[in-house]
C-alpha positions in Angstrom: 105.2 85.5 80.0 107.8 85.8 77.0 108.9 88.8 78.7 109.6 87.1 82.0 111.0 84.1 80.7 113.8 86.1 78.7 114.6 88.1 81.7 114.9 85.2 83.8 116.8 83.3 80.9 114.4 80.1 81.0 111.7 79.0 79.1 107.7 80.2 79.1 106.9 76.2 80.3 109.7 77.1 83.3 107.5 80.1 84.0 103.8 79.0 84.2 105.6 76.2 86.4 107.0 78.5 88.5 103.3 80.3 88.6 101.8 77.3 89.4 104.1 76.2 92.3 104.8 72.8 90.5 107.5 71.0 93.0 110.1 70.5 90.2 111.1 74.3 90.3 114.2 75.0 92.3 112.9 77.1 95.1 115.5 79.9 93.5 114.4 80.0 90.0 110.8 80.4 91.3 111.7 83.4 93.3 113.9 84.7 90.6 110.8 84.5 87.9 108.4 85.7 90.7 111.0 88.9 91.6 111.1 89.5 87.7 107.1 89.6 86.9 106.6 91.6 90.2 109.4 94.0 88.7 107.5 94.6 85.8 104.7 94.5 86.9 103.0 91.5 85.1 100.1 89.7 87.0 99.4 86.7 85.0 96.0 85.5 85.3 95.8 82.1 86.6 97.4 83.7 89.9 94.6 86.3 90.2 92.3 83.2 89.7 94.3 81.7 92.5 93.9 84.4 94.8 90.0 84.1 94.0 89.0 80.8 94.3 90.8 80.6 97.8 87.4 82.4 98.6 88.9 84.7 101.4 85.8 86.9 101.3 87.9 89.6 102.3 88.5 93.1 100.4 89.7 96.0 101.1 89.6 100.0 101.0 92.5 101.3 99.4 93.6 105.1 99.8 96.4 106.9 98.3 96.8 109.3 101.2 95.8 109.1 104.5 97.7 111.1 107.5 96.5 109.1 110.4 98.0 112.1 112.6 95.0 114.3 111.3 91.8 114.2 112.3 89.9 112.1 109.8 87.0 114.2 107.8 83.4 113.5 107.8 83.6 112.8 104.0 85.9 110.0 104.1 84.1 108.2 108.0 80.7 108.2 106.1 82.5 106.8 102.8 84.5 104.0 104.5 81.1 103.0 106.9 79.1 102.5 104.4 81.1 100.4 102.3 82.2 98.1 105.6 78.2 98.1 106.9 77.3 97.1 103.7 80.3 94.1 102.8 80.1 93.1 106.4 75.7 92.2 106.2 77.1 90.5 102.9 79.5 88.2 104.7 82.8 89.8 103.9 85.9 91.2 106.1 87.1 94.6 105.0 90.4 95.4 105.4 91.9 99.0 105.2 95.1 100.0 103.3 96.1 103.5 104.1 98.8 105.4 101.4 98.9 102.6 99.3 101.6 104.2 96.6 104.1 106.0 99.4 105.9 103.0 98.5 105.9 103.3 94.8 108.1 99.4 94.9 104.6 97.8 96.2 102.5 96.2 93.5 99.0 96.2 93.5 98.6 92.4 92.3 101.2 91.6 95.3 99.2 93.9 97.6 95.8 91.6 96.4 97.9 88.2 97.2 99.2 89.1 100.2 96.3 90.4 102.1 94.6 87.4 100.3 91.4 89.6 98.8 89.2 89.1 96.0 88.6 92.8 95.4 89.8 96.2 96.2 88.2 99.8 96.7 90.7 102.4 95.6 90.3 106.1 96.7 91.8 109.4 96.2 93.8 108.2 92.8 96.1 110.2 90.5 95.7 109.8 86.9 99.3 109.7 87.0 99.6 107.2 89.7 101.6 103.4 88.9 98.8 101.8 90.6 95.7 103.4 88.0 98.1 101.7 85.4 97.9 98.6 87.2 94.4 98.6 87.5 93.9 98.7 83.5 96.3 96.3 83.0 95.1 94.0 85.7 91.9 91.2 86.3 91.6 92.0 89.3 88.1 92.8 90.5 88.5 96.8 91.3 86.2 99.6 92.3 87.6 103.1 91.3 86.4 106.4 93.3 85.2 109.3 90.7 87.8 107.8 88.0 85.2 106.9 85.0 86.4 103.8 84.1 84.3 100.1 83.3 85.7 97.7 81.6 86.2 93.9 82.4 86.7 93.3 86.1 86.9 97.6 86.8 84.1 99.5 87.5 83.4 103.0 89.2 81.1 105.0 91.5 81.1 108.7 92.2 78.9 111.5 92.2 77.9 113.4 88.6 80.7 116.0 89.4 79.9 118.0 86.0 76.0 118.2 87.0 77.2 119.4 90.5 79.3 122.2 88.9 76.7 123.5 87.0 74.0 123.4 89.9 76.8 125.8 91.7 77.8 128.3 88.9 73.8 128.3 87.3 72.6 129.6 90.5 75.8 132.4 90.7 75.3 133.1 87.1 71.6 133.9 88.2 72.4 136.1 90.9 74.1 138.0 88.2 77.9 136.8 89.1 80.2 137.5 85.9 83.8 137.2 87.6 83.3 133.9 89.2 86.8 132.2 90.8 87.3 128.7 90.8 89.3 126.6 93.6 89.9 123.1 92.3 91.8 120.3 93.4 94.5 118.3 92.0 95.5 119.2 88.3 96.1 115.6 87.8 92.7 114.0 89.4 90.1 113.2 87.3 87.3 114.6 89.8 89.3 118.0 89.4 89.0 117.8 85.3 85.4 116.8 85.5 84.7 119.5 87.9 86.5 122.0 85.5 84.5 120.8 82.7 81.6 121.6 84.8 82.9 125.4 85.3 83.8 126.0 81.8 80.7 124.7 80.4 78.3 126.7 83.0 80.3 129.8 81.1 80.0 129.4 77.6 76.3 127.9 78.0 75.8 131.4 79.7 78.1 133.2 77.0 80.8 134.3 80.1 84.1 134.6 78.5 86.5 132.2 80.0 89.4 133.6 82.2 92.2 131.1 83.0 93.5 133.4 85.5 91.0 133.2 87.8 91.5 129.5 88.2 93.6 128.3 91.2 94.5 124.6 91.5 95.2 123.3 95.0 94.8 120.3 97.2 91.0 120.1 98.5 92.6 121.2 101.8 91.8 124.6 103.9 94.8 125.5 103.6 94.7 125.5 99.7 91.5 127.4 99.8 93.1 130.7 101.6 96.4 129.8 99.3 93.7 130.1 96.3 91.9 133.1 97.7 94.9 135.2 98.3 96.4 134.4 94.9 92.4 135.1 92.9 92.3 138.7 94.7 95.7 139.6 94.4 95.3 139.4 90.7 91.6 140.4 90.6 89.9 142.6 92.9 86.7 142.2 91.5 85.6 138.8 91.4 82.5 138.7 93.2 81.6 135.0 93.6 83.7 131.8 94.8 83.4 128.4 93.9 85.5 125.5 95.3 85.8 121.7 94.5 85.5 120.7 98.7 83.9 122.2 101.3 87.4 122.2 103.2 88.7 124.6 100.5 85.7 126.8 100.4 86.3 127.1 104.7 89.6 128.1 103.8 88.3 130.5 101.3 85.6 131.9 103.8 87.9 132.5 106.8 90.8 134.4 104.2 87.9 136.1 102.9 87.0 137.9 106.4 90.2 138.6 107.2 90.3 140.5 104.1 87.5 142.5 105.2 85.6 141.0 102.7 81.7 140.3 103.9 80.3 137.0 102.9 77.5 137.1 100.9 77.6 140.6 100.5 79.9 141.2 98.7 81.3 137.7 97.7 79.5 134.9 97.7 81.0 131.2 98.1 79.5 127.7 98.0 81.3 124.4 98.2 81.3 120.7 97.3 80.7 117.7 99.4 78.3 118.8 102.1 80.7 117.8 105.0 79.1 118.0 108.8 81.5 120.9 109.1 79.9 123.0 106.7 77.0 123.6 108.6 78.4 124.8 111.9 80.8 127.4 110.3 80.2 131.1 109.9 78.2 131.6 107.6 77.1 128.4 106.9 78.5 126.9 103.8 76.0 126.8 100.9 77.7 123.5 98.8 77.1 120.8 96.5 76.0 117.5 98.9 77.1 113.9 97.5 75.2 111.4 99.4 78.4 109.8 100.5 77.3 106.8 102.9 75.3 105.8 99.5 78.7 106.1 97.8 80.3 103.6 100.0 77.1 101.5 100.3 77.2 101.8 96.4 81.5 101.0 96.1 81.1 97.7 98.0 77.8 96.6 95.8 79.6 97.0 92.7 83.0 95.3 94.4 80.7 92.0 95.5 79.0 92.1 91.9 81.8 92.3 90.4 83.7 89.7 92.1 80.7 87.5 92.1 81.1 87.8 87.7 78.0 90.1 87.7 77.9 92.6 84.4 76.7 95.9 86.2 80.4 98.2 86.7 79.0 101.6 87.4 77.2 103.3 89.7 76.5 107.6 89.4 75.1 109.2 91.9 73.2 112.4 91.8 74.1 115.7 93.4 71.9 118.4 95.2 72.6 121.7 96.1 72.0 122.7 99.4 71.3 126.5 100.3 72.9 128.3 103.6 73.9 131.4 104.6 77.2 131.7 102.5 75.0 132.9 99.6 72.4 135.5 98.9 69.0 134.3 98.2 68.0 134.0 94.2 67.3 137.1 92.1 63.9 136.4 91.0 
């Protein structure tokens, strides 16, 4: 508030006034100070309490990308439905906020206020994104997606992406897989760095030597997976096992693969992460790791409505499960 108030030139009294919509605050200096906090991003308190006690029983699904031109995957529907099945049996609207930071000028406190919610869902979330920053400065009641954070009125869900790593390299490493490549998502997103953490420590628990080079970062798209796979072979010709950080990646890692000749699991064999409806109707059907993800979005808005209603609980971790198909060979006894 010291901040504001020196911006604005008036004093901190002026500024919880303006905050407060008292009527003796020129309608300009309250838009000035309201223009300056917004600006920098401050979100005093007693207007997140105002937002909350209007008792909108709305929130909201928040998602950092969403191209409503493509064709929406199974991941995200069964994600989304849960979470609305679930707030609307407890009473609550849900309202959904596609590419929330395109506009990097929109705030997230602002966003909150003028959609009047008590509490937001946020998906798909860069660690170096303005809004994760708002979040920890915030008091808004938040649920993050696979970004490990609880404190105060923030909280998390996701699925135990380390555990689900080493489910998927374990069971390569026991087929006797030494050159292993690795197609991860987003350098910058937290499920990619816990998935990575996952790889490496599948290695050295199984005393593999750690190769850099035959990890490929791209965008959990299919396109990034045959970007990945043609990059991985062009630089090793020997790597005999696949892994990838989504299912879509490991399709697009599958169909560069046969077009390379190469024959699936023969001679290379590939499993995913996610479990998407997809991955079962491809050829060969896509061994992965499953996350349960209705129960993730059942599980988002249960923390959201906890946490809104001042309940302590902040996290919820789900477990993974691999699931056996045709893209890998069965296990050398």
């Amino acid at each position: 508030m010291k901040d504001v108030a020196k911006e604005a030139g008036v004093s901190i009294s002026t500024v919880s006034r303006a905050f407060n919509d008292y009527s003796d605050i020129k309608p300009e200096t309250r838009k000035k100070i309201l223009k300056i906090a917004e600006d920098i991003g401050y979100s005093p308190s007693l207007l997140a309490r105002g937002i909350r006690t209007t008792n909108s029983r709305r929130i909201a699904i928040g998602i950092e990308e969403y191209d409503e031109k493509k064709q929406i995957n199974s991941f995200l529907y069964k994600v989304i439905m849960g979470f609305k099945e679930y707030a609307s049996e407890q009473g609550y609207e849900v309202v959904f906020l596609p590419n929330l930071t395109k506009n990097n000028k929109n705030k997230l406190p602002k966003i909150v206020q003028d959609n009047h919610l008590e509490g937001i869902f946020l998906m798909g979330l860069k660690l170096s994104d303005e809004f994760y920053k708002q979040v920890l400065k915030g008091d808004i009641p938040c649920v993050l997606f696979d970004i490990p954070i609880s404190k105060g009125k923030v909280g998390f869900v996701g699925t135990d992406n380390v555990k689900g790593t080493g489910l998927a390299m374990d069971y390569l490493i026991r087929n006797g897989h030494r050159k292993i490549a690795f197609i991860n998502g987003h350098e910058n997103a937290y499920v990619s760095l816990q998935r990575l953490d996952g790889y490496y420590l599948s290695l050295m628990k199984n005393e593999i030597p750690i190769d850099k080079t035959l990890i490929y970062f791209g965008d959990f798209t299919e396109k990034s997976g045959r970007q990945g796979i043609r990059k991985l072979f062009n630089e090793h010709n020997d790597i005999t096992a696949v892994f990838a950080a989504s299912d879509l990646m490991a399709i697009g890692a599958i169909a560069e693969l046969k077009e390379m000749g190469k024959k699936i699991p023969d001679e290379v064999e590939v499993i995913g992460f996610d479990d998407i409806e997809l991955s079962s109707y491809i050829s060969p059907k896509l061994s992965t790791i499953r996350q349960d993800t209705y129960k993730l979005g059942v599980s988002a808005a249960t923390l959201l409505i906890n946490i809104i209603n001042g309940q302590q609980i902040n996290q919820i971790v789900i477990e993974p499960e691999l699931v056996l198909r045709e893209s890998t060979r069965k296990e050398k006894i």
